[in-house]
C-alpha positions as CSV (number, residue, x, y, z in Angstrom):
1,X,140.9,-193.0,161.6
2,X,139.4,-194.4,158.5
3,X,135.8,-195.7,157.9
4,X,134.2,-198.5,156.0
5,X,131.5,-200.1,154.8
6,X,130.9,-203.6,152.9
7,X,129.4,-203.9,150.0
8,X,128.6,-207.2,147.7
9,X,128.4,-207.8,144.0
10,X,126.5,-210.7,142.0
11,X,125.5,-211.7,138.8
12,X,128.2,-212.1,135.7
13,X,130.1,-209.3,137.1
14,X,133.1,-210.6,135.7
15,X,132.3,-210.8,132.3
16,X,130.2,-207.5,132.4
17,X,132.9,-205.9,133.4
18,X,131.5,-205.1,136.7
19,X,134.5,-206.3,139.3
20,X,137.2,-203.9,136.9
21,X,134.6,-200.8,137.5
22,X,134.4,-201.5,140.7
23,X,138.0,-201.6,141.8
24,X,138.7,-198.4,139.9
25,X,136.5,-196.3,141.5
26,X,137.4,-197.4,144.8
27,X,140.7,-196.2,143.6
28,X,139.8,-193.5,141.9
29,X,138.6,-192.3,144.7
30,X,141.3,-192.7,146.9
31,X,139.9,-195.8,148.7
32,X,141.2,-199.2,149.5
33,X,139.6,-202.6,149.4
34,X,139.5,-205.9,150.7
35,X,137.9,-208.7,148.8
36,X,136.6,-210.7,151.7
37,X,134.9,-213.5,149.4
38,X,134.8,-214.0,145.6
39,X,132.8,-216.8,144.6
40,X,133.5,-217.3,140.5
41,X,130.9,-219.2,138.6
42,X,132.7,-221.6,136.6
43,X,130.2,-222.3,133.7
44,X,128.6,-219.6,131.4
45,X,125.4,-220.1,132.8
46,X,126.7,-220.0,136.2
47,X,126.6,-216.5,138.3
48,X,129.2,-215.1,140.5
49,X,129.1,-213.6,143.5
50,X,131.8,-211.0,145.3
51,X,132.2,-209.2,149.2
52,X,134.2,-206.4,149.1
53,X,134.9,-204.3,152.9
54,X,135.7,-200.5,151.4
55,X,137.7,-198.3,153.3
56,X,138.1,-194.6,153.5
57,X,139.6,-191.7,155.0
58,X,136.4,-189.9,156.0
59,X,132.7,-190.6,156.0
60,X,132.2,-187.8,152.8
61,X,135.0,-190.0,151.0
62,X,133.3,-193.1,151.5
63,X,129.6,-192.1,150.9
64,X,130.8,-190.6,147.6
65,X,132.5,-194.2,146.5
66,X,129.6,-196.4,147.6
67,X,127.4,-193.5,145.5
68,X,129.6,-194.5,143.0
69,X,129.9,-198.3,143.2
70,X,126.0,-198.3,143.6
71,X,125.6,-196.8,140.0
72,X,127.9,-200.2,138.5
73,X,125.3,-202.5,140.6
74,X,127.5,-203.0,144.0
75,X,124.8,-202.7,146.9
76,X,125.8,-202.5,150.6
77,X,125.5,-205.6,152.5
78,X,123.3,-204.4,155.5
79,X,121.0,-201.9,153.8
80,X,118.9,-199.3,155.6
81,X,115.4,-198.5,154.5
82,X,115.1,-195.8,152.0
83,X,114.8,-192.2,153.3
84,X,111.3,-190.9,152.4
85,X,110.5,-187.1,152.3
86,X,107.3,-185.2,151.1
87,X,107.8,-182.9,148.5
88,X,107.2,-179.4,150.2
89,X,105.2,-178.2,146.8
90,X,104.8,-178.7,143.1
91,X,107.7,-179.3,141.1
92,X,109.9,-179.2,143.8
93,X,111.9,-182.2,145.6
94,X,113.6,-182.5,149.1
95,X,117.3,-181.6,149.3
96,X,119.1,-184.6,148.5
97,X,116.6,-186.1,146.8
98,X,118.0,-189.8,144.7
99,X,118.3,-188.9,141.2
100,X,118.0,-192.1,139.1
101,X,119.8,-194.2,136.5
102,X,117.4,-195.6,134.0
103,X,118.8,-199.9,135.5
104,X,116.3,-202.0,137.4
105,X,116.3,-200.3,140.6
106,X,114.0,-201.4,143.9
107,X,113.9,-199.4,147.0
108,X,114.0,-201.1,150.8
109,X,110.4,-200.4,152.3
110,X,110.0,-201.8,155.7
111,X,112.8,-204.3,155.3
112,X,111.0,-205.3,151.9
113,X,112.7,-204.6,148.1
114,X,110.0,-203.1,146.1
115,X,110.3,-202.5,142.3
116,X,110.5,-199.2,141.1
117,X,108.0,-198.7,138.3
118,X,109.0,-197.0,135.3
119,X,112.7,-196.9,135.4
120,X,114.1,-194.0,133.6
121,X,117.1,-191.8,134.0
122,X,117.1,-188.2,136.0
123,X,114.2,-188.5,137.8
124,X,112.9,-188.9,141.4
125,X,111.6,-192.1,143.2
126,X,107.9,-191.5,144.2
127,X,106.6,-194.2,147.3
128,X,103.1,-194.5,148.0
129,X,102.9,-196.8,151.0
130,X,100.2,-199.2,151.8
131,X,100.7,-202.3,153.8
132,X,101.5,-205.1,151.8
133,X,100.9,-203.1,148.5
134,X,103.5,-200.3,148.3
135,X,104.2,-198.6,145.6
136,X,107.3,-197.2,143.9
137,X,107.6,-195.5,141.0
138,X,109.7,-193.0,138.9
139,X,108.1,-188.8,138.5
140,X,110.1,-186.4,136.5
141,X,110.4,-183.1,138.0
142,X,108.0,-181.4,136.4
143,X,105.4,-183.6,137.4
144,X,106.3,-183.9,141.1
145,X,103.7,-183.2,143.1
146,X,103.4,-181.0,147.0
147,X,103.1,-184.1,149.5
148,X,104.9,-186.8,147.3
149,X,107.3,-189.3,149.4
150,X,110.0,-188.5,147.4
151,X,113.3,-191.1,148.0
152,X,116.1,-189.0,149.4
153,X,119.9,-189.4,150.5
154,X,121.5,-193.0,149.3
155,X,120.1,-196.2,151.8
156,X,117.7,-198.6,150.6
157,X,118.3,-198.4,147.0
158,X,119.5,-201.2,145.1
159,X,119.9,-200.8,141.2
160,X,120.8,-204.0,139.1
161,X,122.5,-203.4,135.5
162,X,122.3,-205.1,132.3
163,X,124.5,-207.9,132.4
164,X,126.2,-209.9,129.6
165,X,127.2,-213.4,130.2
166,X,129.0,-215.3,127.9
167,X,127.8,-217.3,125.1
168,X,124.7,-215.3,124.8
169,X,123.4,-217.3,121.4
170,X,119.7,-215.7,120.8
171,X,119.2,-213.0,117.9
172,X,120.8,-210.5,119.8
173,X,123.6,-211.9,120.6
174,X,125.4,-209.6,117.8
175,X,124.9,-206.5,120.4
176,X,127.7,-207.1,122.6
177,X,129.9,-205.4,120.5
178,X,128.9,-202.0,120.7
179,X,129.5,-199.8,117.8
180,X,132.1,-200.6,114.2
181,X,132.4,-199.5,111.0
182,X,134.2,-202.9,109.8
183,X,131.4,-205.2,110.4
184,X,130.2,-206.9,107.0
185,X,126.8,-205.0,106.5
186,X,125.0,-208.0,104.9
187,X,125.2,-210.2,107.7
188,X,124.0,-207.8,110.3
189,X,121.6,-206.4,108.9
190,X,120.4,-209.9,108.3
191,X,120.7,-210.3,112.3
192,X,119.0,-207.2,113.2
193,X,116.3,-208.5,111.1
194,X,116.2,-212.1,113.0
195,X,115.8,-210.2,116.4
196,X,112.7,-207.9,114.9
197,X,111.0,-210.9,113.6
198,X,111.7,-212.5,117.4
199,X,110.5,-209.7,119.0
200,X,107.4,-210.0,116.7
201,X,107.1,-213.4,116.9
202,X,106.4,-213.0,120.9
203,X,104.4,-210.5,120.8
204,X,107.0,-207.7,121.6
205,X,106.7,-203.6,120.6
206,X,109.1,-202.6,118.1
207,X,109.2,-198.9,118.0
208,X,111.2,-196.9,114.9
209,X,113.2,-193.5,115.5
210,X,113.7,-191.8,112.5
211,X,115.2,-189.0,110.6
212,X,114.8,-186.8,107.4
213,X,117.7,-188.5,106.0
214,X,116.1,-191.6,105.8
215,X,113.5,-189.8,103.0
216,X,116.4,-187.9,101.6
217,X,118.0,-191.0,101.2
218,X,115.0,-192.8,99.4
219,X,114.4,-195.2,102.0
220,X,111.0,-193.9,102.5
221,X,109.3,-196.7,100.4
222,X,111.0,-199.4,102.5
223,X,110.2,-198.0,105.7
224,X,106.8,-198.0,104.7
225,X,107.1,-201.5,103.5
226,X,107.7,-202.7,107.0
227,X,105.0,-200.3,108.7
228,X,102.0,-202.1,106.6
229,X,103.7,-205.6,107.0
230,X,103.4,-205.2,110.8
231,X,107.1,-204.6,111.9
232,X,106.9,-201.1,113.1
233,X,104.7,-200.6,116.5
234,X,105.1,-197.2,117.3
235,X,106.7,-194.3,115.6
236,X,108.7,-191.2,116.9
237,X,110.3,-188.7,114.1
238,X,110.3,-184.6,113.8
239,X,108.5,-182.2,112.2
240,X,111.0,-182.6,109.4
241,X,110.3,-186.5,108.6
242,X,106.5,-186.6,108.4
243,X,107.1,-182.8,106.5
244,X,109.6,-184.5,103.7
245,X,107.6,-187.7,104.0
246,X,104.7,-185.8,102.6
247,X,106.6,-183.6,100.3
248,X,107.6,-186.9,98.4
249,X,104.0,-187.7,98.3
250,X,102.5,-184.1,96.7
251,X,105.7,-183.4,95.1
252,X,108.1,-186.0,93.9
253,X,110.6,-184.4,96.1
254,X,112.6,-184.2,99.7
255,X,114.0,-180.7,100.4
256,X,113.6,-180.0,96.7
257,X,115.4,-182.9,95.2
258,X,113.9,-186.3,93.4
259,X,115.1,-189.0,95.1
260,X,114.7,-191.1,92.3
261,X,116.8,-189.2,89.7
262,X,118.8,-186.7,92.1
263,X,117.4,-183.7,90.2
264,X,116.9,-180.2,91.8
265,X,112.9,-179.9,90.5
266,X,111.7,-176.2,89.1
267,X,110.9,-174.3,92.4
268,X,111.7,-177.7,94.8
269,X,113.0,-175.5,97.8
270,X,109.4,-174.5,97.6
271,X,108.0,-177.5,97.9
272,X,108.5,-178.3,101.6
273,X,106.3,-175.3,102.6
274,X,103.6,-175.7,100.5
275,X,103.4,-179.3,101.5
276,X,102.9,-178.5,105.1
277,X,100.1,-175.7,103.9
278,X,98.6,-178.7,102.4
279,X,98.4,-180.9,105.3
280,X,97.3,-177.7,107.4
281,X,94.5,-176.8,104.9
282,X,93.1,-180.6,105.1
283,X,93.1,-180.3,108.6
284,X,96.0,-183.3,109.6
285,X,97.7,-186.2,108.3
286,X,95.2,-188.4,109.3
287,X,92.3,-186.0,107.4
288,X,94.8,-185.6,104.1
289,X,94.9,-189.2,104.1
290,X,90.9,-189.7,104.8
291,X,90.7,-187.1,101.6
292,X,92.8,-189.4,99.4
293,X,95.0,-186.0,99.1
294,X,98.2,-188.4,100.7
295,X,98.2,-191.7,99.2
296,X,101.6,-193.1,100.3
297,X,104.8,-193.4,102.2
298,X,105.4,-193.3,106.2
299,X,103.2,-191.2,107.6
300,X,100.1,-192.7,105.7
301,X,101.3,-196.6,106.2
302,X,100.9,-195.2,109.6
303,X,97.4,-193.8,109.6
304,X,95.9,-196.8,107.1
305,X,97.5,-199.5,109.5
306,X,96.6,-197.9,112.9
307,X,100.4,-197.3,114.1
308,X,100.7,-194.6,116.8
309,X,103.8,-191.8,115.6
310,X,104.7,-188.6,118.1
311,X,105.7,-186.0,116.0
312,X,107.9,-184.3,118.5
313,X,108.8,-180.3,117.6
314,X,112.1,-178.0,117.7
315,X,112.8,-174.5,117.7
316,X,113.8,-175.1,114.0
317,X,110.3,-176.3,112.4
318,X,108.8,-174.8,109.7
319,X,105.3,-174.7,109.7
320,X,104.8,-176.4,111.6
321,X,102.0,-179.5,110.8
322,X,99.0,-179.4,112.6
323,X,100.0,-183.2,114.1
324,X,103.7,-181.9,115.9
325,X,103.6,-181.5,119.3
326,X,104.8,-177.9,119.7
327,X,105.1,-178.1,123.8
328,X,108.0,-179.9,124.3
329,X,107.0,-181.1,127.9
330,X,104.0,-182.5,125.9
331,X,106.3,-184.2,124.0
332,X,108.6,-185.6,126.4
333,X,105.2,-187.1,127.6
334,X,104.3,-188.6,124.6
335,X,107.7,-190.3,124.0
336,X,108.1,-191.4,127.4
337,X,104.3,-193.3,126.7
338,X,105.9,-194.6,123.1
339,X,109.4,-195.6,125.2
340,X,107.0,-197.4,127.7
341,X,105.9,-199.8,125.5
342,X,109.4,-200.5,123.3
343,X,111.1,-203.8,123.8
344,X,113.2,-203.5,120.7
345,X,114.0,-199.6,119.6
346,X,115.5,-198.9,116.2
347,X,117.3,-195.6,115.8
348,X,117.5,-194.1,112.1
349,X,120.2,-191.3,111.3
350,X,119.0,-188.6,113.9
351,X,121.3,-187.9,116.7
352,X,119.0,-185.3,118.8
353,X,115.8,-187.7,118.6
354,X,117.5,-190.5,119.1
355,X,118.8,-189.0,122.8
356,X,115.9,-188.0,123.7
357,X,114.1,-191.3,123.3
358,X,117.1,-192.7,124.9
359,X,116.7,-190.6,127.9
360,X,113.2,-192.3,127.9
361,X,114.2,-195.7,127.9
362,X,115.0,-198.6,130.8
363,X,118.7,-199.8,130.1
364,X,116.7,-203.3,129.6
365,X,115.3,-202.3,126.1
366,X,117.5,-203.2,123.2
367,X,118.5,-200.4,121.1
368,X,119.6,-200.7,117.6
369,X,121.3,-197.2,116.3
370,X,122.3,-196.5,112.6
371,X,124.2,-194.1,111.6
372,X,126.7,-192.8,108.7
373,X,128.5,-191.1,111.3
374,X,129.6,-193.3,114.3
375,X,129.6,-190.3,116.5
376,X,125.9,-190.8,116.8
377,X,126.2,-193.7,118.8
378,X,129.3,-192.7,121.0
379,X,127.0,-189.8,121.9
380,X,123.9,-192.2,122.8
381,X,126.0,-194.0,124.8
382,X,128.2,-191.0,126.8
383,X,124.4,-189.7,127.3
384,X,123.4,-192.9,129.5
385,X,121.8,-195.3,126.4
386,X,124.7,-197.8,127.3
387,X,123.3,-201.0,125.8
388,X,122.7,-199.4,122.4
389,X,124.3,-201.6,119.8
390,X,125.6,-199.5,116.4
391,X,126.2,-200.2,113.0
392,X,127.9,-197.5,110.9
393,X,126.3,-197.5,107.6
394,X,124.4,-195.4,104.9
395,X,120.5,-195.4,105.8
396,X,119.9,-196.0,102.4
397,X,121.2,-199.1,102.1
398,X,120.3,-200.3,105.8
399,X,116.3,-199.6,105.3
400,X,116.1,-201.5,101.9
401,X,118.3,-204.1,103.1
402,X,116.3,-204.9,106.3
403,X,113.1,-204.8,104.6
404,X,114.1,-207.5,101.7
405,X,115.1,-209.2,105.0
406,X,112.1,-209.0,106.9
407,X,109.5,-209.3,103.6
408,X,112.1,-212.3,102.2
409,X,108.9,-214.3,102.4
């Protein structure tokens, strides 16, 4: 005896790539299918629409592809409404709680779709009922509280994910093609640059992840460039940025080594540390700038110009500065306020940051990632971040380059 369930599809599902997913996890699986209706929009601004009756050999089999199916945006055609439990204490979810992806998702609430607030991946789905103004919202585990209505088992949830129709013509059109090394650099920089100054132009929150490299690179002065020029909203780096950034301040150096010339200075692996004792004998970044002790670069484009930065800490640090955020739940929280906010995120050569800002973000915010290595993005993606766009190229030519693009004018 086998057991089924039907389950529908709709939006560009055949450009996304949706209707190939689909059919291979039912087969992956083990399943069968039967397309009952497939209704193909014949224009590219025109949406399609698919049934599909899913079959199985037992109930386990089946609940496991529909799990699957619902992750690629394939609903069930007569959904339940979502299963709400209390959390039985502090930090602790019901069995079977639904873990999310970090799509649009909405769960069923008396036989209404409510939008889940806050969308992010791995975390719980908190309800607070109340008539006609329920509530839904995502909680990580750590800050799941005793008596939460936490969303449990797999009815009433719907998630919807990025699409990408055809002849998609706005300034970030070039992010359909995921991640290549054999792109000419000129011309999409110069795009990346045309969807920043769009996103500015309406208003929207551009937020800059960065790494050491681009100081060691000598980007640092073009960064800072499009900080007081209005580009960058929000920053989110390491200890080691803002630490380097500062060093070339004090010191003429990153890690030791002029940036300008490429000499090793007299004592430069020095120079690092006393930097940061600098910054912790002023009391901060923003004091050492007050004190006219820093008078340039990232960090202090930041404090002059009112840009909000998380310096997030590792293991690793040294020092560290008196502004890193040494609690590392702390500074989840921090980036997840900072990934909030983001409509366009730019990721600068650093792999760890960059996936833990990506954890952070809704699938809807466009990510831009740069990297010498094209690994980095691979790994964003594999790690959830699946409408990051990549360009493989040296940071040092990518900052400068945007910026003449950006402050052309």
């Amino acid at each position: 005896m086998t057991v089924s369930r039907v389950v529908e599809l709709e939006g560009h599902i055949v450009d996304s790539g949706m209707m190939q997913s689909v059919f291979g996890i039912v087969m992956d699986h083990g399943g069968s299918f039967d397309v009952e209706e497939f209704d193909i929009g014949r224009r590219k601004d025109e949406e399609s629409y698919a049934r599909l009756v899913v079959t199985a050999d037992t109930d386990d089999d089946l609940q496991r592809i529909v799990h699957d199916l619902h992750q690629q945006g394939a609903n069930p055609a007569d959904p339940d409404d979502a299963t709400l439990e209390p959390a039985p204490d502090d930090r602790v979810v019901p069995h079977g709680f639904y873990s999310t992806t970090n799509h649009p998702t909405q769960i069923r609430n008396d036989g209404t779709w409510v939008d889940v607030e806050n969308v992010e991946m791995d975390c719980a789905v908190v309800v607070e009922p109340g008539g006609d103004d329920v509530r839904a919202y995502t909680k990580t585990l750590n800050a799941v509280e005793a008596g939460d209505l936490v969303v449990t088992g797999r009815a009433g949830i719907r998630v919807q994910p990025p699409e990408r129709p055809r002849g998609r013509d706005d300034a970030f059109g070039f992010m359909q093609g995921g991640v290549s090394a054999e792109r000419p650099s000129e011309s999409t920089i110069a795009e990346i640059a045309g969807a920043i100054a769009e996103t500015r132009a309406e208003g929207g929150n551009v937020l800059v992840v960065a790494g050491p490299a681009v100081i060691h690179s000598g980007a640092r002065e073009d960064l800072a460039r499009l900080v007081e020029a209005g580009y960058v909203d929000g920053l989110s780096v390491g200890n080691g940025f803002a630490v380097h950034d500062v060093e070339r301040d004090l010191y003429g150096t990153s890690l030791g080594v002029d940036t300008d010339t490429l000499d090793h200075a007299r004592h430069g692996h020095k120079h690092h540390i006393y930097a940061i004792s600098e910054i912790i004998r002023a009391g901060g970044i923003e004091a050492a700038v007050a004190d006219g002790m820093v008078g340039s670069g990232v960090m202090y484009q930041c404090v002059t110009n009112d840009v909000p930065y998380v310096i997030a800490g590792s293991i690793r640090d040294d020092g560290p500065l008196p502004d890193t955020i040494t609690d590392a739940v702390e500074a989840q929280e921090a980036i997840r306020e900072q990934a909030r906010k983001a409509d366009v995120v730019l990721m600068l050569s650093t792999l760890l940051h960059s996936v833990a800002v990506g954890n952070c973000l809704p699938s809807t915010t466009r990510v831009v990632c740069v990297d010498i290595d094209p690994a980095t993005v691979t790994q964003l993606v594999d790690r959830g971040s699946a409408q990051a766009a990549g360009m493989v190229t040296d940071i040092g030519t990518f900052v400068p380059t945007l910026a003449d693009e950006l402050l052309a004018d």
